[in-house]
SELUMTOR-262461 format. One record per residue: residue number from 1; x negated, y, z of N, C-alpha, C, O in turn; residue in one letter. Coordinates in steps of 0.2 Angstrom, whole numbers. Layout:
BEGIN
ROTOR    k   n_px   n_py   n_pz  ca_px  ca_py  ca_pz   c_px   c_py   c_pz   o_px   o_py   o_pz  r
ROTOR  NUM      X      Y      Z      X      Y      Z      X      Y      Z      X      Y      Z  A
...
end
This chain:
BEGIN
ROTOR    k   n_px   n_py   n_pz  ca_px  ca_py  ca_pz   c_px   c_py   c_pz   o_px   o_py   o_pz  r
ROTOR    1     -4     -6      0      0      0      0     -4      6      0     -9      7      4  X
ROTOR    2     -3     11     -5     -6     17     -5     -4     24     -1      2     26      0  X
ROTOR    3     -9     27      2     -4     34      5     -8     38      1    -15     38      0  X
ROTOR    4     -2     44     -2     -4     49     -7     -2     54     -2      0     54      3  X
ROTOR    5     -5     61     -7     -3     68     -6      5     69     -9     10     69     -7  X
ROTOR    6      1     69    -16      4     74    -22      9     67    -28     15     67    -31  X
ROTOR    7      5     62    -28      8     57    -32      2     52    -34     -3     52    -30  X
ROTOR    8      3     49    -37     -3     45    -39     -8     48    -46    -13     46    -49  X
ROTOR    9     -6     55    -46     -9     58    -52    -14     60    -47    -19     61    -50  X
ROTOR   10    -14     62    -41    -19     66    -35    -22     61    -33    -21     55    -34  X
ROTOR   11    -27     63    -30    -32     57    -26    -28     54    -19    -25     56    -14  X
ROTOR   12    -31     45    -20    -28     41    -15    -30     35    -13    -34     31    -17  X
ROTOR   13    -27     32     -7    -31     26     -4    -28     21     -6    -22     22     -6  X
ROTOR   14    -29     15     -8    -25      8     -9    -25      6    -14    -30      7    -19  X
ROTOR   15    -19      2    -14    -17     -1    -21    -11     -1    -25     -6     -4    -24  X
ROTOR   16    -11      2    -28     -3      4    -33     -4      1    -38     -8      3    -43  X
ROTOR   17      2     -7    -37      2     -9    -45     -6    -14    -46     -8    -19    -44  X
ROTOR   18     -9    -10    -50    -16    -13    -54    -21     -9    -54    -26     -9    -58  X
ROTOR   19    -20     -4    -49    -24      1    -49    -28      3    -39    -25      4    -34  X
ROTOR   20    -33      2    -39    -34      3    -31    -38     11    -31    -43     13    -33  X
ROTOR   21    -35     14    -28    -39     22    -26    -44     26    -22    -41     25    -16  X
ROTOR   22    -48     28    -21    -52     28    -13    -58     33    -15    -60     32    -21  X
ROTOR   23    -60     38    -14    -64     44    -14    -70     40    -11    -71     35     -6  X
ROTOR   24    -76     45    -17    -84     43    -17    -85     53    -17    -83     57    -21  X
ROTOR   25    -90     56    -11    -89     61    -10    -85     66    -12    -87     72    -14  X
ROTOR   26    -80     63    -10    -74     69     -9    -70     69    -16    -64     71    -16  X
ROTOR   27    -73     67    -20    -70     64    -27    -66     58    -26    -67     53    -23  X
ROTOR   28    -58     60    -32    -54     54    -30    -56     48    -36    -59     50    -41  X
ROTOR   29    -55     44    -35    -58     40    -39    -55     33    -40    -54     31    -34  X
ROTOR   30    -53     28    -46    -50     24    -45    -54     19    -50    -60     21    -53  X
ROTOR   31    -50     11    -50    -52      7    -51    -47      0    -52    -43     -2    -48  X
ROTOR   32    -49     -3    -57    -45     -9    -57    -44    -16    -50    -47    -19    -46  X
ROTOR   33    -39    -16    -51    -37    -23    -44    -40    -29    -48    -39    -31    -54  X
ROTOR   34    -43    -32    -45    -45    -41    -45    -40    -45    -42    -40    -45    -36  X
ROTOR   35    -35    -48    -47    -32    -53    -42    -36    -57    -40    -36    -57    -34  X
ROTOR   36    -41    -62    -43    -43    -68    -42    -51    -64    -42    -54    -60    -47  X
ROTOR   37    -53    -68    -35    -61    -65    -34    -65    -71    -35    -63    -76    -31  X
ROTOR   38    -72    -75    -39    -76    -79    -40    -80    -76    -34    -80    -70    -33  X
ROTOR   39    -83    -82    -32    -87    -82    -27    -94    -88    -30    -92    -94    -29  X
ROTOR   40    -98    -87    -32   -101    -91    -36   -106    -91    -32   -108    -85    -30  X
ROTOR   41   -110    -97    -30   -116   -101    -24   -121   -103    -28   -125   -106    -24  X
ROTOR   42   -123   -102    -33   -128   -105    -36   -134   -103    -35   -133    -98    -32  X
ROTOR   43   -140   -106    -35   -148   -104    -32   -148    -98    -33   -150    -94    -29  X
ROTOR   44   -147    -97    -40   -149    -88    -42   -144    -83    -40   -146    -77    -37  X
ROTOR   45   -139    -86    -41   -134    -80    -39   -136    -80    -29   -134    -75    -26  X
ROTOR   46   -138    -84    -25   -140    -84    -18   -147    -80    -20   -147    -76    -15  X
ROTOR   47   -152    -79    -23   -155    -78    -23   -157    -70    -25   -161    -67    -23  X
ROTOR   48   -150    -66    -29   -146    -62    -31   -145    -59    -24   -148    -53    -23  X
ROTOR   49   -142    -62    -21   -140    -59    -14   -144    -56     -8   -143    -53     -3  X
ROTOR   50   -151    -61    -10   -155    -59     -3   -160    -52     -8   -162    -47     -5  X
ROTOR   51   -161    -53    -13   -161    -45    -14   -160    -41    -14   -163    -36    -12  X
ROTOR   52   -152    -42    -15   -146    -36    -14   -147    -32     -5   -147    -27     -3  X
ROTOR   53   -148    -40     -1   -146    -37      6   -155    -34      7   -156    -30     12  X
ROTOR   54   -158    -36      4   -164    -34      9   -166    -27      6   -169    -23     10  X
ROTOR   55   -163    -24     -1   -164    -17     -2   -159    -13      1   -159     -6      1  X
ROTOR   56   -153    -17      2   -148    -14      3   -151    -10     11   -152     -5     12  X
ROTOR   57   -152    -16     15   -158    -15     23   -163     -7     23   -163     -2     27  X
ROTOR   58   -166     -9     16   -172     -4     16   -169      2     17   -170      5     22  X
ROTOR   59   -162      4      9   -159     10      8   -157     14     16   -158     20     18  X
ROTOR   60   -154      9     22   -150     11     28   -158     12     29   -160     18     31  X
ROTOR   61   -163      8     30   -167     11     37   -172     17     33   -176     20     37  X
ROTOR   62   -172     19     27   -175     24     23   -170     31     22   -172     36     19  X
ROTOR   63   -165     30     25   -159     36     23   -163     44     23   -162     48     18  X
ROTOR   64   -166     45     31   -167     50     31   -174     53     25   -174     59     23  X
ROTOR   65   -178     50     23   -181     51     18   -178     52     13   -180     57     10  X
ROTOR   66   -172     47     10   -171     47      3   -165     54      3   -163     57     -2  X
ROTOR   67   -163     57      9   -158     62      9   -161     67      7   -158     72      4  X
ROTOR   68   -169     68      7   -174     73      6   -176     71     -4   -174     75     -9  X
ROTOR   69   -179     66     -3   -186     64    -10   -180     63    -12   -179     69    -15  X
ROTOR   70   -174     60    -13   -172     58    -19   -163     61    -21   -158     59    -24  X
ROTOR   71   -165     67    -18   -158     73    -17   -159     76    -26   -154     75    -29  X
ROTOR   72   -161     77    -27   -162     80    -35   -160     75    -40   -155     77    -44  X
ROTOR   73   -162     70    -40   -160     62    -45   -153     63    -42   -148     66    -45  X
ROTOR   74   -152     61    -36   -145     60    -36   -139     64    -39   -134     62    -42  X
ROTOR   75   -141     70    -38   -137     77    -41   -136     77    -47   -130     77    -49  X
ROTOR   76   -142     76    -52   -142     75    -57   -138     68    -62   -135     68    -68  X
ROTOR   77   -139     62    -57   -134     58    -61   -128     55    -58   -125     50    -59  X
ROTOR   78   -127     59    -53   -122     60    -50   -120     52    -49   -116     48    -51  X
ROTOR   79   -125     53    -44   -126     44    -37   -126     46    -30   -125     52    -29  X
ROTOR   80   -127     42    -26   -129     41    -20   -137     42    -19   -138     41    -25  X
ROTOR   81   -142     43    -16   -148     43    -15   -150     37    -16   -154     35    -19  X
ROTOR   82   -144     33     -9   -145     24     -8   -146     20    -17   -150     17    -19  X
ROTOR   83   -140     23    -20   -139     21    -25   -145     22    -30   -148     17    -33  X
ROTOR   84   -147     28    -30   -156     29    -34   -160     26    -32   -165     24    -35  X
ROTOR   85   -159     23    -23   -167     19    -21   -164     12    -24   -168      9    -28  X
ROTOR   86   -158     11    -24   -158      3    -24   -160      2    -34   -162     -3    -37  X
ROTOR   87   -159      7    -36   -159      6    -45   -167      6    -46   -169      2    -50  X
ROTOR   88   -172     11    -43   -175     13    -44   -182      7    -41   -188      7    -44  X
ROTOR   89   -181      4    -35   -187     -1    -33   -182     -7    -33   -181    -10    -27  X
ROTOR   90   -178    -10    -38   -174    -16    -39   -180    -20    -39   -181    -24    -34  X
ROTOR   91   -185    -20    -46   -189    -24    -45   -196    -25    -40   -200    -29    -41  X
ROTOR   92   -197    -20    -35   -202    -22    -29   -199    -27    -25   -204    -31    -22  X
ROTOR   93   -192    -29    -24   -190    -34    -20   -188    -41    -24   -185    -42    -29  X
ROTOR   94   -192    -46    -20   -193    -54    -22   -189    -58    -19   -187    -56    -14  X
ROTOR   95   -187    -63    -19   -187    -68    -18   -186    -76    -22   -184    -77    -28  X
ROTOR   96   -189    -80    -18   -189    -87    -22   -185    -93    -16   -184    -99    -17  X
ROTOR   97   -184    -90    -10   -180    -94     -8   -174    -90     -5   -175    -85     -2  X
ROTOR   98   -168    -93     -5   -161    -90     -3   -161    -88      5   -158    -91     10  X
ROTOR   99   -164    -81      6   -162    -78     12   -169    -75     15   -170    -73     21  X
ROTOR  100   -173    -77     10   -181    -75     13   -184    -70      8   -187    -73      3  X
ROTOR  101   -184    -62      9   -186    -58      3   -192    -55      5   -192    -52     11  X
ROTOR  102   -198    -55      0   -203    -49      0   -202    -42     -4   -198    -42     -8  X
ROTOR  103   -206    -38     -1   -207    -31     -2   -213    -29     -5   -218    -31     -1  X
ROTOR  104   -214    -25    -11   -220    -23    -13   -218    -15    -10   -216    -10    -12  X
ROTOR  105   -221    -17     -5   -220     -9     -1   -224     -4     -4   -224      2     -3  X
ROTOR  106   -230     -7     -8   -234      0    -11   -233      4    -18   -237      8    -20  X
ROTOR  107   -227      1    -20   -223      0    -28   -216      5    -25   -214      9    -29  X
ROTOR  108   -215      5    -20   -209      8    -15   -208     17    -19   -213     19    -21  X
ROTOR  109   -202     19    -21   -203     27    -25   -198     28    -20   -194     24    -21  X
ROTOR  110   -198     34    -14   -196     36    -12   -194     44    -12   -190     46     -8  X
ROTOR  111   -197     48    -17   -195     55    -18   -197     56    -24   -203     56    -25  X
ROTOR  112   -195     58    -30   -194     59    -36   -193     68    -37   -189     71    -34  X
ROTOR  113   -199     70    -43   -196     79    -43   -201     81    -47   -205     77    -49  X
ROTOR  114   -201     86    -48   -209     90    -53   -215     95    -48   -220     97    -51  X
ROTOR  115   -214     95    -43   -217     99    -41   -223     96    -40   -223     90    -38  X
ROTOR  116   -228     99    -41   -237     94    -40   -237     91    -34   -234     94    -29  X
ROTOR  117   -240     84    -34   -242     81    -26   -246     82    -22   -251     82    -25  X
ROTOR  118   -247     83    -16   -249     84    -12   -258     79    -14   -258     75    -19  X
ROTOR  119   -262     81    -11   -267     76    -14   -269     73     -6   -271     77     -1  X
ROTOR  120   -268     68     -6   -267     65      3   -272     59      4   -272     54      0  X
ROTOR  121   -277     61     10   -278     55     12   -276     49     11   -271     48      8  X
ROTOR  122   -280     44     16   -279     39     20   -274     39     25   -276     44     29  X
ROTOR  123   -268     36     27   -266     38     34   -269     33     40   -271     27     40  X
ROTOR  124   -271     38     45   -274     34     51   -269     34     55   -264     37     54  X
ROTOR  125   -272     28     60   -267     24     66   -271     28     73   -267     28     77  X
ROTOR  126   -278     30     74   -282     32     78   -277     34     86   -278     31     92  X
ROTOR  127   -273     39     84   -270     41     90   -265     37     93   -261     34     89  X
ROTOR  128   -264     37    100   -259     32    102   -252     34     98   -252     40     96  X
ROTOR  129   -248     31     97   -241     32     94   -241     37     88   -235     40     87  X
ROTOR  130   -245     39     83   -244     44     80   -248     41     73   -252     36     73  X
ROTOR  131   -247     44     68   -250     44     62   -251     50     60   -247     55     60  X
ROTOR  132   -256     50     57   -259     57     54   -261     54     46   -261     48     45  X
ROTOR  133   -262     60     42   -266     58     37   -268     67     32   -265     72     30  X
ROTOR  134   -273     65     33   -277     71     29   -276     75     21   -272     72     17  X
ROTOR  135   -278     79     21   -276     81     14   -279     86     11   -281     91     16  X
ROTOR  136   -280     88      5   -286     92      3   -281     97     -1   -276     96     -4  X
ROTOR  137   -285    103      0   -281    108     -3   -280    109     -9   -284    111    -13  X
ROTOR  138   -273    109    -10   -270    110    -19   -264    116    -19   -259    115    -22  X
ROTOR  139   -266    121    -14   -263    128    -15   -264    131    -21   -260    135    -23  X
ROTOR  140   -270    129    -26   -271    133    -31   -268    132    -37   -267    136    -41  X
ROTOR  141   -264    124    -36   -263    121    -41   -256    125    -46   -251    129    -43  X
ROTOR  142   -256    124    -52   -251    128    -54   -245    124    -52   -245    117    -51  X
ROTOR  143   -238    130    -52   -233    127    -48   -233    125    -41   -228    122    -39  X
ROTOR  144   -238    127    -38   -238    124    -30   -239    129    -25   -239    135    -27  X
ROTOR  145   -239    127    -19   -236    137    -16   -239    134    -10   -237    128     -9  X
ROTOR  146   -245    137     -6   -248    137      2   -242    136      5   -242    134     11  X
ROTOR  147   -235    136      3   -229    137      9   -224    128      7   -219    126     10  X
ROTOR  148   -226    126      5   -221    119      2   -223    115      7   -229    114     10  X
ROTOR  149   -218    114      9   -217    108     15   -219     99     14   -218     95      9  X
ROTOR  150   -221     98     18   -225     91     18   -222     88     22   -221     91     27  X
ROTOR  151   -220     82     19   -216     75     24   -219     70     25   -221     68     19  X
ROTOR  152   -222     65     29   -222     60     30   -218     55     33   -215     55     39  X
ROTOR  153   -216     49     28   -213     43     31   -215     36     34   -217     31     31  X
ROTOR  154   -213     36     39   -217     30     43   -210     23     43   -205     24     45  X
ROTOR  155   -213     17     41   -208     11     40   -209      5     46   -214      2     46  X
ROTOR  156   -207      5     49   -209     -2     53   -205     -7     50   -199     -8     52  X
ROTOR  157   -208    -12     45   -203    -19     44   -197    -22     51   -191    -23     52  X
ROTOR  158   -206    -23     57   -202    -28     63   -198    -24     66   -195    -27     70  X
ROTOR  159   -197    -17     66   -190    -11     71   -186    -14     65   -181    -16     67  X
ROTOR  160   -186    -15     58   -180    -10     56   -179     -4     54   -174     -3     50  X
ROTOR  161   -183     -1     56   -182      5     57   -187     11     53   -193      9     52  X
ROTOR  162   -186     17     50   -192     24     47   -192     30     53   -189     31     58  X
ROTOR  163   -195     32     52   -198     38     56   -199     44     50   -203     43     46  X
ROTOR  164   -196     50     50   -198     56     46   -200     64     50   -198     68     54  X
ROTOR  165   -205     64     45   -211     69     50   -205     76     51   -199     74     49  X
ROTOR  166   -205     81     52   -199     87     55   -200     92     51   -197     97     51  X
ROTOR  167   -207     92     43   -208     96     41   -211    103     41   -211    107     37  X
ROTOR  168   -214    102     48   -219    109     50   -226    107     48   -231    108     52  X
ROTOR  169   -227    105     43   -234    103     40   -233    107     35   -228    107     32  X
ROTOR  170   -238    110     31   -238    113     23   -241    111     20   -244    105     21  X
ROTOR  171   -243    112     13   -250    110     10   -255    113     12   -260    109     12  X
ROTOR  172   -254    121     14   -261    124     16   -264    120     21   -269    122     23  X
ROTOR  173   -261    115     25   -263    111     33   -271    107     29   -272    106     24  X
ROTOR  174   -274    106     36   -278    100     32   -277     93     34   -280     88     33  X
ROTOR  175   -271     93     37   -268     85     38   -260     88     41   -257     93     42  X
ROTOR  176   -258     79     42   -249     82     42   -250     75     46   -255     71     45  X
ROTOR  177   -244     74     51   -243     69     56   -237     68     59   -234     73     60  X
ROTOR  178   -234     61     60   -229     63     64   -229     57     69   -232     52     67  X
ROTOR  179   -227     56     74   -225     54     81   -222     47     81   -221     48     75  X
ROTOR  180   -221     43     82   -219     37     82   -215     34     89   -217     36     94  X
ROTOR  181   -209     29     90   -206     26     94   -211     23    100   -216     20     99  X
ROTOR  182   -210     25    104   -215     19    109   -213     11    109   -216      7    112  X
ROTOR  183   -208     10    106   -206      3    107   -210     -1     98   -211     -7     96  X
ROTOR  184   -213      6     95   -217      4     90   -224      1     91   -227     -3     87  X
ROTOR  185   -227      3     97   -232     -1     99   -235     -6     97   -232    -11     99  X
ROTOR  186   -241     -9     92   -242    -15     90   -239    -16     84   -241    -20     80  X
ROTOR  187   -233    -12     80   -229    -15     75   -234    -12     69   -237     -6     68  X
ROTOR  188   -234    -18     64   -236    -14     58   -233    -11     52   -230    -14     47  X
ROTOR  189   -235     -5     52   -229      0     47   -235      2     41   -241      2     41  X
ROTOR  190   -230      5     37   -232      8     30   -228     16     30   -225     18     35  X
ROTOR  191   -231     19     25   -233     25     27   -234     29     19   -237     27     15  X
ROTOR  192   -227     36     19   -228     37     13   -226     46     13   -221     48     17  X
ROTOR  193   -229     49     10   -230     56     10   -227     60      2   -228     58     -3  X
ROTOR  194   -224     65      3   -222     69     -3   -221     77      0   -222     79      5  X
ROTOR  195   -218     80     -4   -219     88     -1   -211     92     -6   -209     90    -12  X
ROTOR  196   -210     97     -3   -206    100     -6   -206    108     -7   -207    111     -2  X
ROTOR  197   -205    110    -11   -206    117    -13   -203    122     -8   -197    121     -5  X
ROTOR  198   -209    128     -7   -205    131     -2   -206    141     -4   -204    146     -1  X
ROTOR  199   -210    141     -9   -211    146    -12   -207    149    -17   -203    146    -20  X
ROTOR  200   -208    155    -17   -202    161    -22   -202    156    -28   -197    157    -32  X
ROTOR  201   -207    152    -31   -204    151    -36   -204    143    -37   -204    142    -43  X
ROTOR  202   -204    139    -34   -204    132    -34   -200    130    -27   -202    126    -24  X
ROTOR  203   -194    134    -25   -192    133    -18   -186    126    -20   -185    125    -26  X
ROTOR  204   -184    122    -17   -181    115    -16   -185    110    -23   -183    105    -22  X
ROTOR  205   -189    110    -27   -191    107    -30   -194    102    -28   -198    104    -23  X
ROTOR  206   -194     94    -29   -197     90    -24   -203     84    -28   -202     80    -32  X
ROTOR  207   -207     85    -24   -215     80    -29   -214     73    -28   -210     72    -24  X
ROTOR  208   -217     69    -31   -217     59    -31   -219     60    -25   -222     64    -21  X
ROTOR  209   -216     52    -25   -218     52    -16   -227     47    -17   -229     45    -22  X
ROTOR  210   -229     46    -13   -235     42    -13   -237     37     -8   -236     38     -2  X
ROTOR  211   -239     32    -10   -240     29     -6   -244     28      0   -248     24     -2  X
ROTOR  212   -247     29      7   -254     31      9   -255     26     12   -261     27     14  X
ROTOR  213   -253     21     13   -256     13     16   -253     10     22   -247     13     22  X
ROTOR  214   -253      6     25   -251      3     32   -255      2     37   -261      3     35  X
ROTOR  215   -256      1     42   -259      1     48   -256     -2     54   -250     -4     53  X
ROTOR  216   -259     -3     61   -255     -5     66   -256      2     71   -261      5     72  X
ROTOR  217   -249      3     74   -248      8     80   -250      5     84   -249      0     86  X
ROTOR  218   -255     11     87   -261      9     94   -254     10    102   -256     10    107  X
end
């Protein structure tokens, strides 16, 4: 059963008839009813699935990154961010048995844009709970502004969980860092950096993201 506004010509929730209704940002949007749904078990199609769930995983625990890096694509092809990450590293996630998926976390595109890259270090683990990673100076660079904001993001596989730095880092900085969970202790995470335009004339513009390595939190 549908509940409307205006009629079925306005946006709505349910199903009327052969049609089901239901808003995708604020947009009404509709779509065909499936009487009969297949459920198909085969190795591949199981195998389908634990892709599906393990990037689907990533998208949730990468959120606050991709609301950043991958805000421009979205707009552009008028998606989900979640939807550009999962389109966009389909093939870094493996699987060869049903329910057990690898990650080429260094293949991982978390921010996509034109703006020049940051030129970044190695990321260190040195400090208890924190990750730093250095960076040499590419203020002169054309299109780049001493004022563009720099992000770092930190992934722990064994939380589940990302960590994103607060953006009070610049390019002009000679490194950028950000703090980590204490229940992170020991866990080993991956770590990836990109920056966003903050100058009169590259302001929201936003650069590839990069990969900087992994490490164990001390």
């Amino acid at each position: 059963m549908a509940k409307m506004n205006w009629g079925i010509l306005d946006g709505f929730f349910g199903k009327v008839g052969t049609v089901v209704g239901s808003f995708w940002k604020s947009i009404p949007v509709m779509r065909a009813y499936k009487r009969v749904v297949r459920n198909p078990k085969t190795e591949s199609q199981q195998l389908v699935r634990t892709r599906f769930a393990a990037i689907n995983s990533l998208s949730g625990a990468f959120h606050s990154a991709l609301q950043l890096g991958l805000a421009e694509v979205a707009r552009r092809c008028k998606q989900t961010e979640g939807d550009v990450f999962v389109a966009r590293n389909w093939e870094c996630v493996h699987a060869d048995t049903p329910g057990a998926a690898t990650v080429d976390y260094t293949e991982l595109v978390i921010a996509d844009g034109k703006l020049p890259e940051v030129l970044f270090g190695n990321a260190s683990f040195a400090e208890p709970l924190q990750v730093s990673v250095p960076m040499t100076d590419t203020t002169g660079v054309i299109d780049a502004d001493s004022h563009d904001k720099v992000y770092l993001f930190v992934y722990s596989p064994e939380a589940g969980a990302g960590v994103m730095s607060d953006g009070r880092n610049t390019r002009a900085d000679e490194s950028a860092s950000v703090n980590v969970p204490a229940y992170w202790n020991g866990h080993r995470v991956h770590v990836w950096g990109f920056a966003i335009g903050a100058g009169p004339n590259n302001k929201g513009v936003i650069s590839d993201s990069r990969y900087l390595g992994s490490g164990t939190i001390s």
